[in-house]
Every structure is written in structure tokens, then in C-alpha cells.
C-alpha positions as CSV (number, residue, x, y, z in Angstrom):
1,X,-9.8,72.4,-6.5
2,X,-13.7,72.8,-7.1
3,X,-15.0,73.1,-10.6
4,X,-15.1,76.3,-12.6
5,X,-16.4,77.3,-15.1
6,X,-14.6,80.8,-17.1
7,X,-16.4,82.9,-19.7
8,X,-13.5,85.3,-21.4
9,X,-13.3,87.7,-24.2
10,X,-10.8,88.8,-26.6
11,X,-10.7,92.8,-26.4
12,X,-8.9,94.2,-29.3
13,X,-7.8,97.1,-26.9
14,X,-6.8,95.6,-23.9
15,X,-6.4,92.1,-25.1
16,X,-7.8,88.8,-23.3
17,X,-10.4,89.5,-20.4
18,X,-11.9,87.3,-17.7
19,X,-15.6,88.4,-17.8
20,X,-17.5,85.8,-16.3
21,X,-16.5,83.1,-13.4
22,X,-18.1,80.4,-11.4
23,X,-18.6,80.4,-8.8
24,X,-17.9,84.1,-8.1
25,X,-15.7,83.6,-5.4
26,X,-13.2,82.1,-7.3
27,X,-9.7,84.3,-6.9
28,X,-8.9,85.6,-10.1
29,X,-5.3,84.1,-9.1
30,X,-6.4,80.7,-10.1
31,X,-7.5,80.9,-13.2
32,X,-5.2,84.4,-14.6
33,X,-3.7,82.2,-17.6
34,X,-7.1,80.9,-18.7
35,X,-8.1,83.7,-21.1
36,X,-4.4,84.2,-22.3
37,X,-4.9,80.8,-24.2
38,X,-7.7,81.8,-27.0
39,X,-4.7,83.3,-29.0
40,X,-2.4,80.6,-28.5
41,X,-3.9,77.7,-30.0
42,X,-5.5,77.2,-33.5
43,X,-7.7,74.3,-32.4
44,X,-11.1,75.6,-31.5
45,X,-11.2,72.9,-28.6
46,X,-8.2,71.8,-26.6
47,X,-7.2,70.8,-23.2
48,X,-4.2,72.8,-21.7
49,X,-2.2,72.7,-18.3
50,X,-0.8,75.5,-16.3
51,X,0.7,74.9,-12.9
52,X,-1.8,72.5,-10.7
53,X,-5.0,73.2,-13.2
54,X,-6.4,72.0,-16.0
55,X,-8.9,72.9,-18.1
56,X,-10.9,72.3,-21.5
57,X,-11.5,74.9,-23.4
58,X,-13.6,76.3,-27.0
59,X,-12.6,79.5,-28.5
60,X,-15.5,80.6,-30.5
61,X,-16.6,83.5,-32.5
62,X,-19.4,86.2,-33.1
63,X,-20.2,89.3,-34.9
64,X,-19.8,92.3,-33.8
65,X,-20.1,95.3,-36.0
66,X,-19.3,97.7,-33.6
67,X,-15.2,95.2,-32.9
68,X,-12.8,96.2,-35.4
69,X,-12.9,93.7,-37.7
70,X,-16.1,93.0,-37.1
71,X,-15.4,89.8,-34.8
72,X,-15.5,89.0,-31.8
73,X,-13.6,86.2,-29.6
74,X,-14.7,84.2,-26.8
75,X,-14.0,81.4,-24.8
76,X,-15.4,79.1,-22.6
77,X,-13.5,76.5,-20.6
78,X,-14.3,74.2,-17.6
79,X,-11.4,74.0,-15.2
80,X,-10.3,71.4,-12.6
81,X,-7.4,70.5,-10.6
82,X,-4.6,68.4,-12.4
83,X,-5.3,65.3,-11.2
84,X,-8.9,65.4,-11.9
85,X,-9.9,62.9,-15.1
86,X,-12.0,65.3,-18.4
87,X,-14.3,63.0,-20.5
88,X,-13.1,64.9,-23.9
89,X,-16.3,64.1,-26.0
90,X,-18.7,65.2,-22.5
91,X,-16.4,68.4,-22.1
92,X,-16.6,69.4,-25.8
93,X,-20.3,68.6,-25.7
94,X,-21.4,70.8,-23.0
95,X,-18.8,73.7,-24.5
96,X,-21.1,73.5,-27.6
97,X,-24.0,73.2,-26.1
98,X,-23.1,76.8,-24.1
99,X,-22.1,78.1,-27.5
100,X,-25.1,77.3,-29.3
101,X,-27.4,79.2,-26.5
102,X,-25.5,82.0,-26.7
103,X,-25.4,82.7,-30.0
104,X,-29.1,82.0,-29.7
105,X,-29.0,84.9,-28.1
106,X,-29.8,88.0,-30.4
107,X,-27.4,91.0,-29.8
108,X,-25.2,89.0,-27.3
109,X,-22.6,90.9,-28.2
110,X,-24.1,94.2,-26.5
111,X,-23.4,92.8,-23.2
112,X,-19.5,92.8,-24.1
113,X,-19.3,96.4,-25.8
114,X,-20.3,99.7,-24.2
115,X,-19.6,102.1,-27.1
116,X,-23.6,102.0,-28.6
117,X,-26.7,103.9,-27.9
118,X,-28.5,102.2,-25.4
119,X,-26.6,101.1,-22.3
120,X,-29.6,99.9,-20.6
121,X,-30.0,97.2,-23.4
122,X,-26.6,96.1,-23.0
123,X,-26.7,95.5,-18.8
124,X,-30.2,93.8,-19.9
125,X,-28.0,91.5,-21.9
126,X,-25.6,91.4,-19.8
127,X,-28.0,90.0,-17.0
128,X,-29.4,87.4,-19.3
129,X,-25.7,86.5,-20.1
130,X,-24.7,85.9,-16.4
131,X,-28.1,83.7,-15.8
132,X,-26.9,81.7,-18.7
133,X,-23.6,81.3,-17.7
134,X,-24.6,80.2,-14.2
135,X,-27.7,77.1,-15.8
136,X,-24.2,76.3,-17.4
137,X,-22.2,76.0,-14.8
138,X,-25.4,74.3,-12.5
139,X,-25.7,71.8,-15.3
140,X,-21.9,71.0,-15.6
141,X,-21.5,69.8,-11.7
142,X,-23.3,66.8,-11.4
143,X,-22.6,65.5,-14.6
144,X,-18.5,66.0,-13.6
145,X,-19.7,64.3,-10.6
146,X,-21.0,61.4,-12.4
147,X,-18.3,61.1,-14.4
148,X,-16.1,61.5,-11.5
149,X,-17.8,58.7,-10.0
150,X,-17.5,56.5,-13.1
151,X,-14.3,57.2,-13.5
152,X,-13.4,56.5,-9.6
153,X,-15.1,52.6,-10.3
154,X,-13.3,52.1,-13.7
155,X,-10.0,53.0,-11.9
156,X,-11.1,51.0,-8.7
157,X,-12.0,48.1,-11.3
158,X,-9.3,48.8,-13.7
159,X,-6.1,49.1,-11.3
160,X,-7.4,46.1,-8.5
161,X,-8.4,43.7,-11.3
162,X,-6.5,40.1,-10.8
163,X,-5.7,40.2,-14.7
164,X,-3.1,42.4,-16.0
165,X,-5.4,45.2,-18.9
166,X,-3.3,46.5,-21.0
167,X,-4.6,50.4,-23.2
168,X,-3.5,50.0,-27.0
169,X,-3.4,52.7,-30.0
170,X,-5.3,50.7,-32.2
171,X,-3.0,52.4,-35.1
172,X,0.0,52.9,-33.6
173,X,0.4,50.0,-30.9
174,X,1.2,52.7,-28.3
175,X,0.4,51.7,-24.8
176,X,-1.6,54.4,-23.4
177,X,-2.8,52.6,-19.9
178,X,-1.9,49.6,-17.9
179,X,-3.0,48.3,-14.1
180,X,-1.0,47.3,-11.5
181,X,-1.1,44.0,-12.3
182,X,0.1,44.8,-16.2
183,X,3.1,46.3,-14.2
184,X,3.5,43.1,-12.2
185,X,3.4,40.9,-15.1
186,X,6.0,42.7,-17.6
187,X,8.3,43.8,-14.8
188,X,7.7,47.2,-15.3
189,X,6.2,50.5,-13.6
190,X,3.8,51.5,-15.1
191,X,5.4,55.2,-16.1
192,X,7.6,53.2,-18.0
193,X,4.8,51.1,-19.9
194,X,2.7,54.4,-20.9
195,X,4.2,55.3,-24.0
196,X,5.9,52.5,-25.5
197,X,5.1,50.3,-28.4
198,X,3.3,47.1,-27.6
199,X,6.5,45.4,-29.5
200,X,8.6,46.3,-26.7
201,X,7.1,44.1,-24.1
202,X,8.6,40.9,-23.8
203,X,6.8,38.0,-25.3
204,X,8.6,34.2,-26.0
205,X,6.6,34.3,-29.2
206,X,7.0,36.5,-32.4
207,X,5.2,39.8,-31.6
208,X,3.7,39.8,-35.0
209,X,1.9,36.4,-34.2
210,X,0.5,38.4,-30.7
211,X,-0.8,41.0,-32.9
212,X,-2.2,38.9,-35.3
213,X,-4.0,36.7,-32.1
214,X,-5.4,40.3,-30.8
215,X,-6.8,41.2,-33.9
216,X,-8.6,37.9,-34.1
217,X,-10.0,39.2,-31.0
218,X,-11.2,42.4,-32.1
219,X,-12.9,41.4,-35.3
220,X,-14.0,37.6,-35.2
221,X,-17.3,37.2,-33.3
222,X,-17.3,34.5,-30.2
223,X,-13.4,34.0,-30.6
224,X,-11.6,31.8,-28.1
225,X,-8.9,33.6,-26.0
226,X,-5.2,33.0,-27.1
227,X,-2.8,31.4,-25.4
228,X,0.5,32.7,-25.8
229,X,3.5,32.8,-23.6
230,X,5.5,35.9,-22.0
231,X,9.4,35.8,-20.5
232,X,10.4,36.9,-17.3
233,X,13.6,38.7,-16.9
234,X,15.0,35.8,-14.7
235,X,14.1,33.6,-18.1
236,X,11.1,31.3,-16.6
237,X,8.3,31.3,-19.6
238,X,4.6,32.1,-18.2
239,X,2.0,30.9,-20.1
240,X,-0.7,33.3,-20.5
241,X,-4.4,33.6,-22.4
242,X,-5.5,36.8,-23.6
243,X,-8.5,38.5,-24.7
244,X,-9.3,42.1,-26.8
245,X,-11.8,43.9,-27.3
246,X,-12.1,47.1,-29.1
247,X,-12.9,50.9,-27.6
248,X,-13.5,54.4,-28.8
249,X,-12.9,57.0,-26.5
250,X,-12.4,60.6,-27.6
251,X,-12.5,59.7,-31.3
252,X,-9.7,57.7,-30.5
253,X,-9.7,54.0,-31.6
254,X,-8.3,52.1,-29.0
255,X,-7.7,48.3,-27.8
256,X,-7.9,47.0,-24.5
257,X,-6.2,44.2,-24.1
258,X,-6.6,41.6,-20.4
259,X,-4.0,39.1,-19.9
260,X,-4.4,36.4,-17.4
261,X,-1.8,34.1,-16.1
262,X,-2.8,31.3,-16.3
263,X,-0.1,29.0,-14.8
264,X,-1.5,27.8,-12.1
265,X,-4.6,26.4,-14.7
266,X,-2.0,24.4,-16.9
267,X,-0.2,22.9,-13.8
268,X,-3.7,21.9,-12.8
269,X,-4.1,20.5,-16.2
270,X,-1.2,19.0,-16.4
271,X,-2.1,17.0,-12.7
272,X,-5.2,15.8,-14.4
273,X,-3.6,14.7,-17.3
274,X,-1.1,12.9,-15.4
275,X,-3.7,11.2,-12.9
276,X,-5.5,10.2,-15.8
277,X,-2.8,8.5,-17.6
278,X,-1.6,7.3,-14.1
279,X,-5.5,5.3,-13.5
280,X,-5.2,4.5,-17.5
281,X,-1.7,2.7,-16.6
282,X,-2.7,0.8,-13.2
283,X,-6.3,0.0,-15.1
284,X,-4.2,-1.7,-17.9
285,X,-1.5,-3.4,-15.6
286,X,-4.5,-5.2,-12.9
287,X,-6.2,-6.3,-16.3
288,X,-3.1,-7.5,-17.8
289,X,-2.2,-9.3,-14.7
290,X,-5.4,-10.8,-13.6
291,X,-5.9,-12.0,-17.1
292,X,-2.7,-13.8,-16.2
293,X,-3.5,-14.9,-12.9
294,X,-6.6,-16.9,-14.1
295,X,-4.8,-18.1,-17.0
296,X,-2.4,-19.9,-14.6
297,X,-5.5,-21.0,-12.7
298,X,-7.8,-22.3,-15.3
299,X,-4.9,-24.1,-16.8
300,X,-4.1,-25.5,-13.2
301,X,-7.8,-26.7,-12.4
302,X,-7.5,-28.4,-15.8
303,X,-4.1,-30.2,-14.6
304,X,-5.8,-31.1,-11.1
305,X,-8.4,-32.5,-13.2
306,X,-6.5,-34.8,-15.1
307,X,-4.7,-35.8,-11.9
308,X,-7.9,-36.5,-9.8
309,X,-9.0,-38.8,-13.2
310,X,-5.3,-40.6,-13.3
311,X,-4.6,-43.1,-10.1
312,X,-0.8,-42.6,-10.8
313,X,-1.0,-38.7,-10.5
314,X,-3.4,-38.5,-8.3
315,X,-0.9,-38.2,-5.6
316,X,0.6,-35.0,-7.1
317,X,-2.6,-32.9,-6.4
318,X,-1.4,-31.1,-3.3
319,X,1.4,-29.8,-5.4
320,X,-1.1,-27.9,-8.5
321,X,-3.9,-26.8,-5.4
322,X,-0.9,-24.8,-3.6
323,X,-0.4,-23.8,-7.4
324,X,-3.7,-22.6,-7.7
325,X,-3.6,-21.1,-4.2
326,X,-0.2,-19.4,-4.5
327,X,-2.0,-17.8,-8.0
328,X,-5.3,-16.8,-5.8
329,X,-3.0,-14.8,-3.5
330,X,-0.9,-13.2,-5.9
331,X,-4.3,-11.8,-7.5
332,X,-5.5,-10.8,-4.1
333,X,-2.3,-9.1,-3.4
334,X,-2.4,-7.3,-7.3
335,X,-6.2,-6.1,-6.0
336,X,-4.6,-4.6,-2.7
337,X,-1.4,-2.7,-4.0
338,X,-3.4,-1.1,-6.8
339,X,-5.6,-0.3,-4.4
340,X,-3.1,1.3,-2.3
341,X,-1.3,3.3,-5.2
342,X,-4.6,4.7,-6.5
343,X,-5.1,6.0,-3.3
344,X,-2.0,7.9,-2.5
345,X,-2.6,11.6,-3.7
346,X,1.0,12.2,-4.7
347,X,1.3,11.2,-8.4
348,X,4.8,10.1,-7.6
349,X,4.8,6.2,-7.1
350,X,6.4,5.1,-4.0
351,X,9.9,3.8,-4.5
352,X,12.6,2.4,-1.9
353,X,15.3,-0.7,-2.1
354,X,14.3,-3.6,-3.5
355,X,16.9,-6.8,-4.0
356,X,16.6,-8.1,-7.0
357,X,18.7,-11.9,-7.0
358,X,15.6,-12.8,-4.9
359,X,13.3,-10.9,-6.9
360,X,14.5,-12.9,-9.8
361,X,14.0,-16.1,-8.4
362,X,10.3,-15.5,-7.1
363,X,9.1,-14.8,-10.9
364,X,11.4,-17.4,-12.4
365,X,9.4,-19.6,-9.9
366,X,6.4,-18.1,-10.7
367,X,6.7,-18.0,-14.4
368,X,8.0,-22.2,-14.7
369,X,4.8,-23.4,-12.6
370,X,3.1,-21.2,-15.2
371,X,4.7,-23.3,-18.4
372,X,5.0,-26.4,-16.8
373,X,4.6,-28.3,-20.6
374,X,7.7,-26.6,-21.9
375,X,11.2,-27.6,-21.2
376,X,11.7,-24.7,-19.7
377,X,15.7,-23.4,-18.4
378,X,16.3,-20.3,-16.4
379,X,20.2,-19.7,-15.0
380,X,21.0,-16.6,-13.5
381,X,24.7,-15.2,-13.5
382,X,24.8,-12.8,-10.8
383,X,27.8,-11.0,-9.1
384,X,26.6,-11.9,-5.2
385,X,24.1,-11.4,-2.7
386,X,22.8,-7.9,-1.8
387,X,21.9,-6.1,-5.5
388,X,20.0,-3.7,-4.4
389,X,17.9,-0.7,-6.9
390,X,15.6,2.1,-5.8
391,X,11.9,0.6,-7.3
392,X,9.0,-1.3,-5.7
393,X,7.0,-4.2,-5.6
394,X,6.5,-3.4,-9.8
395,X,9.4,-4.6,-10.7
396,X,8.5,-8.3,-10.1
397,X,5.5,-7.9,-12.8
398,X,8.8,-6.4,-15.3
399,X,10.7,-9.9,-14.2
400,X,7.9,-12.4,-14.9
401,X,6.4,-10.0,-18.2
402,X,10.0,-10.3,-19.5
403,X,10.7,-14.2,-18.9
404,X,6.9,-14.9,-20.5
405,X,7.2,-13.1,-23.6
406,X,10.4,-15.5,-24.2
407,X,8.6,-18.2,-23.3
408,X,5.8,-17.4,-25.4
409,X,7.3,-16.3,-28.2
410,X,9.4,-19.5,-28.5
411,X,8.6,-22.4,-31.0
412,X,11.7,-24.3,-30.0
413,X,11.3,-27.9,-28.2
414,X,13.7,-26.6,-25.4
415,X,13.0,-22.9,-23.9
416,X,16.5,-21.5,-22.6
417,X,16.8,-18.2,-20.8
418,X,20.4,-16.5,-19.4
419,X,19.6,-13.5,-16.6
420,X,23.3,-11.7,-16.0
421,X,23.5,-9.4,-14.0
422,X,26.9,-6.4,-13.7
423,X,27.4,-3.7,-12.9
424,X,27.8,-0.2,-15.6
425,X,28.0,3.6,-15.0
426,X,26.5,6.0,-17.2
427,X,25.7,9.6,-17.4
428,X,27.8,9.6,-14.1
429,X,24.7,7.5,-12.1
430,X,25.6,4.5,-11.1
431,X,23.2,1.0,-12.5
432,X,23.1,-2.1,-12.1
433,X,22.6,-4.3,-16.0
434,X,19.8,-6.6,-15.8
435,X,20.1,-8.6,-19.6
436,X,17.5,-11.9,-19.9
437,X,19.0,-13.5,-23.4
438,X,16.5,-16.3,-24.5
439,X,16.8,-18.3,-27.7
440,X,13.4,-17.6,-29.2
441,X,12.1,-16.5,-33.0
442,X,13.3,-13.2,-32.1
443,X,12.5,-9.7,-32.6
444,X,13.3,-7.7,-36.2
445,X,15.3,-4.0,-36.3
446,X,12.1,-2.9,-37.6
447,X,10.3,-3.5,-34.9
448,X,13.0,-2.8,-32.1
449,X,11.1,-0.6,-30.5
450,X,7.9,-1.0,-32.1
451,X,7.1,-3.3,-29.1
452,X,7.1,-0.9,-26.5
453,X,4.3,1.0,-28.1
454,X,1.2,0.3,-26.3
455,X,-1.4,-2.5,-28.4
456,X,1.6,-2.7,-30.6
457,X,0.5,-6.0,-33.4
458,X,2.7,-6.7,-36.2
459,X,1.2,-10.0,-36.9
460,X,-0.5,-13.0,-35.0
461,X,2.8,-14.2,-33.9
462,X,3.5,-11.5,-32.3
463,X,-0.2,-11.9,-30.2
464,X,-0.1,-11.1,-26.7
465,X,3.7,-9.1,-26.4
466,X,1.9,-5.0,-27.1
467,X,0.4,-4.2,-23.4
468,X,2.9,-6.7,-21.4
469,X,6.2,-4.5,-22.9
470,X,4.2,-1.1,-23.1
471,X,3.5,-1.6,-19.4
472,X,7.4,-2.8,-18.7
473,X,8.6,0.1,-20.2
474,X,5.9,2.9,-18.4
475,X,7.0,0.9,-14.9
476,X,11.4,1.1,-15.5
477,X,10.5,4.7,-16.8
478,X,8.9,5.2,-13.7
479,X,11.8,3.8,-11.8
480,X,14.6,5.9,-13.5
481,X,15.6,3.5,-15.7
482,X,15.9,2.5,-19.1
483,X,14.9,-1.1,-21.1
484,X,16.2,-1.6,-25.0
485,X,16.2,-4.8,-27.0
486,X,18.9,-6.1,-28.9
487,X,19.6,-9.4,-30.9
488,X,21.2,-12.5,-28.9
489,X,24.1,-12.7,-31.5
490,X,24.4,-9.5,-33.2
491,X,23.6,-9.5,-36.7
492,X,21.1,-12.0,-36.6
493,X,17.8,-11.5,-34.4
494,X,16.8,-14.8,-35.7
495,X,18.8,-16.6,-32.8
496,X,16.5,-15.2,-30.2
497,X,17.3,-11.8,-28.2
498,X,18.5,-9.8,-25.3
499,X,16.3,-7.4,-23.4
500,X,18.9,-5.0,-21.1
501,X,17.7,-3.2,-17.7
502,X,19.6,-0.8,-16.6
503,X,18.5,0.0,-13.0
504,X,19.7,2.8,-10.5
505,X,21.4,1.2,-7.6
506,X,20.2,1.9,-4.3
């Protein structure tokens, strides 16, 4: 339907009247309820609905001392086809802006009312009446147009928008609008949005804490979005950020509220994180190691050194340079395999069967050319060949960190260290029990697991033992497993302890 535009009076004879229409060509079939509406309403302006139309409308009044009562009742509405959107504060403006020209008009009134003296003045009036009603109408198109056309690019922007927008009663909380993507997000059509509280929807937090985050919004200046959270009917929790800002449209104070999803952004986050803490781990095992590896070395050259000065020794220098050069590799090797994890883009470190008897003995090796100026003892009690456990080549950097800390921290003449090895099922998984019991100073309840913390220090003695446990403990988390310390002899920590591994089988 076209725009038209309806001029009516109230006859206190023959009732309401359709005097003026445009265009003229409109049937008087599609717009016969229009004039019957200036008695039925008390407002002065209102929008009303019959049928497939609707229209907005101002029932005005002037004097007329020839009406009885001495009044007279008009109306002028603009009407369009249901579907059509009416910009309430344009509408009412133009209505008033009719009203005030043609009251402007002297005698208007003439043009309505036949029963005086001079006809011809009335037709005169009647003339200037029509010209006015048609500038009106002439005027009212194109600005219907452009708000047509405005209204066409909000929807276009409002309903394809990637964000869900939500229209809020800034009083009430009513929902009065939401997009497609509003309906997407909350589950709902959005018929069944329109109309109901903002409480309704379903968020994991407190409603009262989302209000109080949207009014932030609306009244602190530069605010950051809020991040709350809203629950999907099959119970997943989507993390969400949302941002206000406040609207008046038709005297109506309202709150338009844009949710974005924003799960993909915290996984993404959360990836970063975790490749961060990932290059902060392997940075912290190489320097660990290496610092290890020429350790060994320096104290190696300074053993070849006294060998090369003492003719009895000097015999025994083959033994410390494959020493040195079995250290050498090993640090080439470290350099390599961090290497290669750093560069594999899955965050998951690479994990298949690894035996661990001959695991075991490779570090015990390792570690007693390392402390070749303590009586060192290491015995393993194992329950055969073949102990396999789902990890990688990390697991011998756990094995030799383990069996130097008791070294180290050991101030007796004679170092002894027990590995046993059995078997234990728990939380229906099946692992394997690595325990290494050594009969060093010890470790206090207190500080239990203190030493797994990363730079952990509770004194000097305890120098050396914060970034070798922290990174044991990050490597068998990383392998499923789990690593505790308890005292040797229960009761009495003093007698040296007992670190337990328990390690999924392969």
C-alpha cells in the first residue's frame, strides 16, 4: 500500500466524515474506519490498526461558532500498510506541523460548514484547504521514504549483525527487539523474546549482577565490556562480553544491549597461554640441564687435569675424556629434542612406550660418573624385564633429577639409594610404582610439597632442589602421572625419604 494521507471531520449531524484524501484516487474502501477513530480515543495522537493498515493519527480542534457547541473536530492521519515501520516523534511532528498551518488559516472552518452567508468564501477556503492538504501530503513522501530507507539499513544492520543486539525497557527490563543472532544465542525465536523480562533469559550468573554490569555500561564513560557467561539448554556454559549503550526513541528510554560470543577468543587465549607456559617450561628444563651438563664437564676437565699432572693416573684419562664426551652429546642431544618439541604445533607433547629398567640404569650411570667423590650405592628391585609406561625421552631427566637431589642433599659419608619398582591400580588405571628411598637429611611435613613449587628456597640447604622438582613434577603431570614425597621410615623424615612415581603402563 502507497502512503496516504486523510483529512476528516467530526459532523455533529451525520457524524465522522472523510473530507480530504491523498492522493485522490484512493478507494474510499481502504481507508472507511479512519475517521471513525477521532471518537474512540482520548489521546490526541495515537497509532491504531485495522485490518492490513495502519495509520497515525491527531484529533484536533477549532472553533466554530456556527457547530453546536461551538467546536469543531478534526483529524489528520498518515496511513500505510501494516508492515510498514512509523517513526512516532517524525509522524507526530508533521501532524502538528499540518495543524499549526491550518489553524493559521483564518475562518478555516468556512470550508467545512455551508450554513453562512457567503458560499463563495467558503469554496475559496475550501480551495486553499485542499492546496494545503496536498504541500502536506508532497512533503510527507520523501521524508517516509527516507525513513523507510533508514529503517531498511538499521534492519539490514540490525538482523545480519554477527553479534546477538538485544532492545531493553530501560524501566521495565522488557525486551522489545532482538536479531537473529539474539534468537540463536538464547535458543529462542524471536516472537518468543519480544515481550519478556530480561530476567528470563538464561544467564550462569545472577541476573542482578548482568544488570548491574549493563548499567556500568550506560552511565560510566570509556567502560570496558563485561564478560559474563550464558547457559545453553544442553548445559555447555558460553562465555560471552557485552556492551550497552543507552537510546531514546519515541520518548521511550530504551537500552540496547550487543552480546558477542566470544568463545572462540578465550580458546585462543587459552592456546597462548598454554604455548607460553609450554616455551617458559622447555626454556627452564634446557637451562636446568645444560647448567648440569657443564657442571659434569668442568668438574671432568678438572679430574683430567689432575690425571695428566699424576704419572700413576695418567693412564685413567681415556676413561674421564669419554666422560666429557658422553656429557658433550647428551647436551647436543638436550639442544636437538627441545628443538624438536618447540617445533611441533600441537601443544600436546609426544608420548609413546618407554622401558624404564633400562631407563633407570642409563641415569644411574649417568648420575655416579657425575659424583664420582661420594660413595655412592644405587640397587634397583624390579619385578623383570619389559616395564613399560606411556611417556618419552623426559622421563630420563625425572630419573637422574630425582637420584641427584639425594645425592646432593646428603651429608652422610656413604650415599645409599633403593629404586623398587611394583605394580598398583588406582582410580581403575592401571600404574606401575616407581619409589627411589635414599638415606639423606630429609625433607620436613612442612615443606612436603613446598618443593614442587617452582624457585621453591627454604634455606641454603635446601640450594639447588626448587626448579629440578618443579620441572619433575610439570613433566609426570604431563605424562598422566602423579609424584609425592613421603619420609623413609614414617614418623621421622630425618632418616632420609621416599619419592613415589606412579606411572601409567603402556
Amino acid at each position: 500500500m502507497k502512503i496516504i494521507s486523510v483529512l476528516s471531520y467530526f459532523d455533529p449531524v451525520i457524524g465522522p466524515k472523510v473530507f480530504l484524501k491523498a492522493p485522490e484516487s484512493t478507494k474510499d474502501g481502504e481507508i472507511y474506519a479512519i475517521a471513525s477513530m477521532m471518537d474512540a480515543h482520548e489521546e490526541k495522537f495515537f497509532i491504531h490498526i485495522t485490518g492490513n493498515i495502519k495509520s497515525a493519527n491527531y484529533i484536533f480542534e477549532i472553533s466554530n461558532p456556527y457547530s453546536r457547541g461551538e467546536i469543531e473536530l478534526f483529524q489528520i492521519s498518515i496511513v500505510v500498510n501494516i508492515d510498514s515501520e512509523i517513526n512516532l516523534n517524525l509522524a507526530r511532528k508533521l501532524l502538528q506541523g499540518f495543524i499549526k498551518e491550518f489553524n493559521d488559516i483564518e475562518e478555516v472552518y468556512k470550508a467545512f460548514y455551508f450554513e453562512f452567508e457567503n458560499k463563495t468564501e467558503g469554496k475559496e477556503k475550501l480551495t486553499e484547504v485542499k492546496a494545503l492538504f496536498k504541500t502536506f501530503h508532497k512533503s510527507f513522501k520523501p521524508a517516509v521514504k527516507a525513513l523507510e530507507l533508514a529503517e531498511i539499513r538499521f534492519q539490514t544492520l540490525f538482523k545480519a549483525a554477527r553479534d546477538a543486539i538485544l532492545i531493553i525497557d530501560k524501566e521495565t527490563a522488557d525486551i522489545v527487539d532482538a536479531n537473529t543472532m539474539a534468537e540463536r544465542l538464547f535458543e529462542k525465536p524471536r516472537k518468543e523474546i519480544i515481550g519478556i523480562n530480561a530476567s528470563q533469559l538464561i544467564f550462569y550468573e545472577d541476573y542482578k549482577e548482568v544488570r548491574k554490569h549493563v548499567l556500568k555500561l550506560i552511565h560510566t564513560e570509556d567502560a570496558i565490556p563485561a564478560e559474563i557467561r550464558i547457559k545453553k539448554s544442553n548445559g555447555k556454559v558460553v562465555p560471552v562480553e557485552i556492551n550497552a549503550n543507552e537510546i531514546k526513541i519515541d520518548e521511550r528510554d530504551l537500552i540496547q544491549v550487543i552480546i558477542r560470543d566470544i568463545t572462540d577468543r578465550k580458546i585462543a587465549e587459552q592456546k597462548i597461554v598454554k604455548a607460553y607456559d609450554r616455551a617458559d617450561f622447555f626454556k627452564d628444563l634446557f637451562a636446568y640441564d645444560m647448567n648440569r651438563i657443564l657442571g659434569n664437564i668442568n668438574k671432568s676437565t678438572e679430574l683430567l687435569t689432575s690425571y695428566l699432572n699424576n704419572p700413576k693416573l695418567v693412564n685413567h684419562k681415556d676413561e674421564v675424556l669419554s666422560m666429557i664426551k658422553g656429557q658433550a652429546l647428551k647436551g647436543l642431544n638436550l639442544i636437538l629434542y627441545v628443538q624438536k618439541i618447540l617445533d611441533i604445533e600441537d601443544s600436546d607433547i609426544s608420548m609413546g612406550s618407554i622401558e624404564i629398567n633400562s631407563l633407570l640404569n642409563e641415569a644411574i650411570t649417568d648420575v655416579s660418573n657425575s659424583y664420582r667423590e661420594k660413595l655412592l650405592e644405587i640397587n634397583i628391585e624390579t619385578i623383570g624385564d619389559g616395564v613399560f609406561v606411556k611417556s618419552n625421552e623426559l622421563l630420563l631427566n625425572v630419573f637422574e633429577s630425582i637420584l641427584i637431589n639425594a645425592a646432593e642433599h646428603n651429608d652422610k659419608p656413604f650415599v645409599s639409594i633403593q629404586i623398587k619398582i611394583s605394580k598398583e591400580r588406582k582410580k581403575k588405571v592401571d600404574y606401575y610404582r616407581i619409589e627411589f628411598l635414599d638415606n639423606g637429611m630429609g625433607i620436613p611435613d612442612d615443606m612436603k610439597e613446598d618443593i614442587f613449587i617452582k624457585g621453591y628456597r627454604q634455606d641454603e640447604s635446601m640450594s639447588g632442589m626448587g626448579l629440578g622438582l618443579y620441572l619433575v613434577d610439570r613433566i609426570i603431570e604431563s605424562f598422566n602421572g602423579q609424584i609425592w614425597v613421603e619420609d623413609r621410615i614414617e614418623g621421622d623424615y630425618s632418616k632420609g625419604s621416599k619419592f613415589i612415581l606412579l606411572m601409567p603402563m603402556a
